[in-house]
N, C-alpha and C positions, 0 to 999 in steps of 0.2 A: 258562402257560408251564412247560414243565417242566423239572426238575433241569440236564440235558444241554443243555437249551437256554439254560437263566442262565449255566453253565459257558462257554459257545460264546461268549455275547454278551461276556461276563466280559473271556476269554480275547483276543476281537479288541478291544476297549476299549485293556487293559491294550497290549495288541500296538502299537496305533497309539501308546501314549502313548510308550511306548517307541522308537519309531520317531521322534518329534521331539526325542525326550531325545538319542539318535545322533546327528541331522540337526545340532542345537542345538553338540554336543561337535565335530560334524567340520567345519560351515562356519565361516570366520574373521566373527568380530566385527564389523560395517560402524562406522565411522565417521559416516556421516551417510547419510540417507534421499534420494535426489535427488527420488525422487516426493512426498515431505511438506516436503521444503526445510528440513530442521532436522537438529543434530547430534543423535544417538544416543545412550542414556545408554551409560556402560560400566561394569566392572564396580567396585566401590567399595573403596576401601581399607578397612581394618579395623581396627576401635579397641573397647575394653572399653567405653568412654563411649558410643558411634554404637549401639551394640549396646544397650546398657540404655536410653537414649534412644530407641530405636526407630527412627532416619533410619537406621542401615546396613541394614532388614530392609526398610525404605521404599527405598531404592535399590536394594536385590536384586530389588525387584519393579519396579521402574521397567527393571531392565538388565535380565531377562527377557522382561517386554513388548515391548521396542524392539529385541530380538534372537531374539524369535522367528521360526525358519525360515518363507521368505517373509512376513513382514507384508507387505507389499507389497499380496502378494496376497489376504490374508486378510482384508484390511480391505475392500477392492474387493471381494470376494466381501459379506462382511456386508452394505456400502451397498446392492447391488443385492439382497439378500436382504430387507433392510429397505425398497426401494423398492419390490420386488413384494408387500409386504404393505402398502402404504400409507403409510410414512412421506413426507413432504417436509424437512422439517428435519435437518438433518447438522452435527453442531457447529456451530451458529449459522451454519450456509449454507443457505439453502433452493434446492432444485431446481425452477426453473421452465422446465419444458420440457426444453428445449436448455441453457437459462441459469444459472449459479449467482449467487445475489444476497447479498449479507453483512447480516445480524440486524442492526440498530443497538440497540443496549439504550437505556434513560436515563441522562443522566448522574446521579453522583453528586453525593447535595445543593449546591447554589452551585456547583456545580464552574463552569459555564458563566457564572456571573454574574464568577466570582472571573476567568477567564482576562480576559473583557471587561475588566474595570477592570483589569489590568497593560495592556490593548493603550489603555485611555484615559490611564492615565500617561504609556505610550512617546507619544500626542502630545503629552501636556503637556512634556516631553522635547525632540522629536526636532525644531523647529522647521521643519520641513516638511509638505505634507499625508500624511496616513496615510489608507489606504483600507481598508474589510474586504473581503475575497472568498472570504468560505466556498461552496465547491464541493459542492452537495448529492451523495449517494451514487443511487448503482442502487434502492435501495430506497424513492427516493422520486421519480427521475426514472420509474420501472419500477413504479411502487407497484401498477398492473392486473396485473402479471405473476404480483405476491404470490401462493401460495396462499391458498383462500378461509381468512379469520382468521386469516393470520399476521401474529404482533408484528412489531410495528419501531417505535421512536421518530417520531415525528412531528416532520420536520428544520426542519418551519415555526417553530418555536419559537427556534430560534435563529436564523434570519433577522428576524423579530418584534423580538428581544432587540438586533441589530447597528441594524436600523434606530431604535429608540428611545433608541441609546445616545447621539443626538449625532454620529457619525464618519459619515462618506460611506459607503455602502457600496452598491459593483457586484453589478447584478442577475445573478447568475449562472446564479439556477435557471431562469429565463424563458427564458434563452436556452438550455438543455439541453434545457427541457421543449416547447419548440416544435420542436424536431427529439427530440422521444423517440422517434418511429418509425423513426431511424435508428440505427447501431451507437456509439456514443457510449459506453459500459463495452465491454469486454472481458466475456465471455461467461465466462471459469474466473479471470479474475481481477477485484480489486475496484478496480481504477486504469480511469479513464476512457483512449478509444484518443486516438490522432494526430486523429480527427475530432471528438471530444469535447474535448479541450483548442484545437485550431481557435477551436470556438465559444466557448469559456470564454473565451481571448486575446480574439475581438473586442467581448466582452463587459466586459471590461479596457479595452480603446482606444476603446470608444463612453464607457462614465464617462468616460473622460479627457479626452473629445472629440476626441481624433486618427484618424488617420485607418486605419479597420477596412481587416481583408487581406482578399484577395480568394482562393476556392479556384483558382483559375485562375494566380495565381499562382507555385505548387508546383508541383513534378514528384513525382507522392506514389512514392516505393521502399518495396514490400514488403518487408521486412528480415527476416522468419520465416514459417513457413507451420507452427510447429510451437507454439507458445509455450502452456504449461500453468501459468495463477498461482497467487497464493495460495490460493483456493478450492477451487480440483483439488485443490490439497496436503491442504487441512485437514479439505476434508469428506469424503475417501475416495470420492467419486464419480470414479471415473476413466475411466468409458466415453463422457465427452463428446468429441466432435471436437476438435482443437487452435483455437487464436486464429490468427489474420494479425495480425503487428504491421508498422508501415507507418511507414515516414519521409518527413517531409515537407518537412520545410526541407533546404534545400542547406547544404556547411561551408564555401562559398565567401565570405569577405569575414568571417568569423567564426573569431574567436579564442576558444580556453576557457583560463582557468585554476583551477586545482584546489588546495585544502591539502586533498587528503584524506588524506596522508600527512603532514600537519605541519605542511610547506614547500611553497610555491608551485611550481607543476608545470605545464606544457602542455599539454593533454591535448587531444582528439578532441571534436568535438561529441556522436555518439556513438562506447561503447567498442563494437567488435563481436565483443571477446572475450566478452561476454553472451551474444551470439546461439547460442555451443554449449554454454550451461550453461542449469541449471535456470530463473535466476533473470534474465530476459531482457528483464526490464523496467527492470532497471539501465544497459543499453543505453543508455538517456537520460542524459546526463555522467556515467555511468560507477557512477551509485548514491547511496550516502546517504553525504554529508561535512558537516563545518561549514561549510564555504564554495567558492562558487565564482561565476565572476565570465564571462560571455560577454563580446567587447568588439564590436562593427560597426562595421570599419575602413572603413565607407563612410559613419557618421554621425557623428564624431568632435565637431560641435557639438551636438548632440542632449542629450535629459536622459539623468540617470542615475536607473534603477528600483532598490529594494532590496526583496527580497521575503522576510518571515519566512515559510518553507513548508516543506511537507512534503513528500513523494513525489511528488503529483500534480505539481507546481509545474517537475519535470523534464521532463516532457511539454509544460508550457505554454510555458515561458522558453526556447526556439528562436522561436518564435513571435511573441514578448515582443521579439527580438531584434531584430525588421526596423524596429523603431520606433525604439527607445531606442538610444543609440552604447555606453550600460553596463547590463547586468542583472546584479545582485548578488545572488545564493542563499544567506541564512541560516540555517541548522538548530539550533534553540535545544534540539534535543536533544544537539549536540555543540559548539554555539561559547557559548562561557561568558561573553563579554566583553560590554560595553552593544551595544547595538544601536544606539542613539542616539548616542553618541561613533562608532560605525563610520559611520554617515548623513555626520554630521559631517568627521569626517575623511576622507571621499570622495568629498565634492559630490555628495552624493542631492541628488537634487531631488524626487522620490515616493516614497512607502513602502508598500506594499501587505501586508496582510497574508494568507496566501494557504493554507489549510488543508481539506481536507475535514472536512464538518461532522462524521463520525465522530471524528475523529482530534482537533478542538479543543476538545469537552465531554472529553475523557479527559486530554489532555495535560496533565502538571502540570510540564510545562518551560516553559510558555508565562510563568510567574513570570518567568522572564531578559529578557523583555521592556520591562519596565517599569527594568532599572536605570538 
């Protein structure tokens, strides 16, 4: 290469960089990413300490990255740049096909053994029966879809672990994995759909021995045709087709109440303020609270369920509803108080504990359990 032409390449190098240093200086600052579902860093305040400590030059690079003109697009560009060289793996999302599936690591040492014995206390506790129903993930209903050698936890272990603990515990996976050829996960998100939480519910009402829903039942409503989850977000894959999320229980005969603001609140079975935002899988009573309680003013003698659960457990507990006259939603990521005094003082009759198996080797709230 000669002189005139290092100068040239030089020259257009420097040119472009300085075209996104402009771009950088003239578009306003976004607040949050709607395609990653996450706030933005911004730009950091300034202190003599931050500076010699080295977090303020750590957060100038954090608000750089996360405001750089178009990320959006940049990242979307990289992913499918990296997919036509052979990658599958994307921040702990693998690309199967059409489908994004989420990595499950191992837990961290005892962590699974330690959650188990808070949920053996809260029976010693909670003087009603308690049930496990861990909700295996995509990774291992889908485990053929995997890339050939790709990791993921083997979820059999903590079913292994719930059935030898003593407690009852509902066959969840059986019943996922006998329709695994049907849509059951969400394709860009890691939340099982309306037909996946279906089966997981009658999966719920056969342990109990009552009596399983019928699909015929439902009048299923498409509620989106656009929904892009958490995996879209995180792995940068953005040229998959959107989800159909689909509702299936009717809000006739069904009361919700909500403290997700506090105080007790009224609220929709679903909100369908979700449905024009990112995160549309909130839809389902409205999102993540410490508590909320469905009532069926059409079984008013019926038992009352209490379920310590997670996310998934918003999709199942409409469902949940056509049985029970009360389903009560605990999130011992936000309600602090015993769980067992709350049983107590609201005539549970069942206690289900109801977690994907991701989410309860990790979770180190599941301790509130047991108080």
């Amino acid at each position: 290469m000669t002189k005139r032409q290092s100068c040239l390449l030089t020259g257009i190098f420097c040119g472009f960089l300085a075209g996104l240093l402009a771009l950088h200086l003239v578009l306003p600052d976004r607040e949050r990413s709607q395609t990653e579902n996450r706030l933005l860093a911004q730009w950091p305040s300034f202190s003599w300490k931050q500076l010699k400590d080295g977090t303020f030059t750590e957060d100038v690079e954090e608000y750089f990255a996360d405001q750089f003109p178009f990320r959006d697009q940049w990242t979307g560009l990289k992913a499918r740049a990296e997919q036509l060289l052979g990658k599958r793996e994307f921040h702990d999302v693998y690309l199967c096909g059409d489908t994004l599936i989420a990595k499950v690591d191992p837990p961290e040492e005892d962590r699974m053994e330690k959650n188990l014995s808070y949920i053996l206390r809260l029976a010693d506790k909670a003087g009603v029966p308690v049930t496990l129903a861990f909700v295996p993930t995509a990774a291992e209903i889908w485990k053929e879809k995997l890339p050939a050698g790709a990791e993921s936890w083997d979820q059999s272990a903590l079913f292994t672990a719930a059935e030898e603990s003593g407690l009852p515990a509902a066959d969840l996976y059986s019943a996922l994995a006998a329709h695994s050829g049907e849509p059951v996960y969400y394709r860009t998100d890691h939340h099982w759909t309306s037909l996946g939480a279906f089966y997981g519910a009658n999966a719920l009402l056969e342990h109990f021995e009552m009596e399983t829903l019928k699909e015929s039942d439902f009048t299923v409503e498409t509620a989106s045709e656009t929904f892009c989850g958490t995996l879209y977000s995180t792995s940068g894959i953005h040229w998959l087709a959107p989800d159909a999320m689909e509702f299936w229980v009717g809000e006739e005969g069904l009361s919700v109440t909500s403290w997700k603001s506090g105080a007790p609140e009224e609220v929709p079975l679903y909100d369908r303020t979700y449905l024009e935002k990112k995160d549309k899988y909130s839809a389902f009573l409205g999102g993540n609270q410490p508590l909320c309680v469905i009532k069926n003013e059409n079984l008013t003698e019926g038992e009352k369920l209490l379920l310590l659960r997670d996310s998934y457990a918003d999709a199942l507990a409409p469902f949940l509803a056509q049985r029970f006259s009360e389903v009560h939603l605990l999130d011992l990521r936000y309600y602090r108080a015993s769980p067992a005094q709350y049983a107590a003082e609201n005539g549970i009759s069942r206690i289900a504990v109801l977690y994907s198996t991701a989410n309860f080797i990790t979770d180190q709230n599941v301790v509130l359990a047991g108080q």
